[in-house]
Structures are given as C-alpha cells and as structure tokens.
N, C-alpha and C positions, 0 to 999 in steps of 0.2 A: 467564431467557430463553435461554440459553446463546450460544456464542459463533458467529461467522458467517465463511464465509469469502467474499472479494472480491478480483477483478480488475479492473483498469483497462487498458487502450490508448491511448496518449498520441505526438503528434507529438514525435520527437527531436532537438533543436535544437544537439546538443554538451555538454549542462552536465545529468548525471541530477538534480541539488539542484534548479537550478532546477526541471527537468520536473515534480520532486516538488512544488516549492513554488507551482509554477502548478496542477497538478491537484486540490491541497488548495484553493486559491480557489475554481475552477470549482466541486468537490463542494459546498463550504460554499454559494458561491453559488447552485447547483440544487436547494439544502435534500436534498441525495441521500444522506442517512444516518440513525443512530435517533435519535431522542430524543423521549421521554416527558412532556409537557409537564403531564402529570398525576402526575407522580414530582415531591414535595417537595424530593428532596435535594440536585439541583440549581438548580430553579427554570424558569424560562422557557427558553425557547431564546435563547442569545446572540445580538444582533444585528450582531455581526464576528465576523472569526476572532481578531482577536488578543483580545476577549472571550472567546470558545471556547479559545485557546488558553489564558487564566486560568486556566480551570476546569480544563484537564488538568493541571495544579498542583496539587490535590486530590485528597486519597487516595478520597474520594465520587466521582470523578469514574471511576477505574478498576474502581469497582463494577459497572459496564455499557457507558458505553465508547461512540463513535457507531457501530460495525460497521461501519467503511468507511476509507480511504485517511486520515481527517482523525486516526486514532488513531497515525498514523505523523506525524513531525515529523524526522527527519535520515536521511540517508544513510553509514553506516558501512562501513567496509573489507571487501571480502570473504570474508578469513580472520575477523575479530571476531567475538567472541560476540554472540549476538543478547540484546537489553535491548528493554525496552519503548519501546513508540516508532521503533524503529528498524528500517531497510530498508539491505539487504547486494544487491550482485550475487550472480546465480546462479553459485557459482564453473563456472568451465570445465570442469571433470570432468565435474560435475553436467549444462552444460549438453550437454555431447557426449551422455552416456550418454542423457538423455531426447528432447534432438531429432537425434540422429546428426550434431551439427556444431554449431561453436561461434556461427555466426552465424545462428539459424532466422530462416527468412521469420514473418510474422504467420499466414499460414495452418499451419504447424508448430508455434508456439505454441497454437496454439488446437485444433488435432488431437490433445493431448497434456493440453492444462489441466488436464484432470479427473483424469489420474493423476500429475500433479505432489505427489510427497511431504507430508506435511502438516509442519510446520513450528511453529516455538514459538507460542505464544498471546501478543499482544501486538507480533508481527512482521511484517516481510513481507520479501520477494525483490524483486528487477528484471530484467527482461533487456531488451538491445537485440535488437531486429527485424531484419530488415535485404531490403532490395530489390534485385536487379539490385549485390550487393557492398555496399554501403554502408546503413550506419544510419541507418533512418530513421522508426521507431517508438520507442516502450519501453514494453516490459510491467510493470507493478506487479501482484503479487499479495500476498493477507498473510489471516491470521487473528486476529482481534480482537474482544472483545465478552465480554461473561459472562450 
C-alpha cells in the first residue's frame, strides 16, 4: 500500500500529551483511518482504542499500520531521536526557518504544510499555532503506514 502522510489541527488547551491523547479518541472514534477488514492478520477492526492500542503490540500490526494520528502514541523531547510511535516538537530553528517566526498563525502553517521536510516513517512533528500572541491551536503532522 505504501506509507501515507497526515496532518491534524487540534484546540490547544496547555498539555500537547493530552491534545495528542484526545485527538487519538476523536480519530479512533470517526473510524478516520486504514484498516482492512478483509486483511486476516489482524482481524476485525478493534472496538476501543485500548483494543487498538493491543494490536500496536504486534509486530503484524506495523506491517500497515492505521496511516493516521492513532500510529502515534507519546510525546518525546524535541532534541530525541524519533522511534516509532512517537511525536517531537518542531524544534525552533526548524520552525523559524519554514514559517519565518517561532510562533505561526494556523493560516502559516497551512501556507507551508506541503513543503514541510518529510520526516522518519513511523513519526510525526507538532507545532503550537498561535492567534493575536498566544496558543491556541496545535499542529500534528507525521508519516506512517507501509
């Protein structure tokens, strides 16, 4: 199938874990990713996330992957190396040099999205939005899927 990439835009509430851990609900709950219910190796589609989160346990499970936000599961340091599963802030270099400021509005994120660097397979980025000075979005984006 190969791998897919995805962005999300999410209300900023102070806590990127949480934003993460809520927008994983939401997807799960809008059934808004892959899965193959005609593919034997995992079976059905989970009826929860923490079902869905079992099967990311299994090395069958990274075979394909859901292409969406739900293949991401923690929030890692900005300098850290990228692992699977795992979403990093855009460091500030990074995000200076692509939206000319460290705090972009949501319309400069999205002026930009498409040449945002491509990134490890199995990862993804964040950045805060910001309106009128303050945070008040966060961007998820990542590539995931095989």
């Amino acid at each position: 199938m190969g791998a897919s990439g995805w962005s999300y835009i999410v209300a900023y509430e102070g806590d990127p874990a949480a934003a993460l851990a809520a927008l994983r609900e939401r997807t799960f709950a809008d059934e808004d990713f892959y899965w193959d219910d005609e593919d034997d190796y995992l079976g059905p589609k989970p009826a929860t996330l923490a079902d869905f989160d079992a099967l990311r346990e299994t090395e069958e499970y990274w075979e394909v992957g859901a292409h969406s936000i739900l293949d991401m599961d923690r929030i890692i340091a900005s300098d850290a190396e990228d692992h699977d599963g795992t979403v990093r802030q855009l460091p500030e270099a990074e995000a200076h040099e692509l939206f000319g400021t460290t705090s972009p509005t949501r319309e400069q994120f999205l002026r930009v999205e498409e040449a945002i660097p491509d990134i490890r397979r199995w990862s993804g980025r964040y950045q805060l939005l910001y309106r009128d000075g303050k945070p008040t979005e966060i961007a998820f984006w990542g590539f995931s899927g095989d």
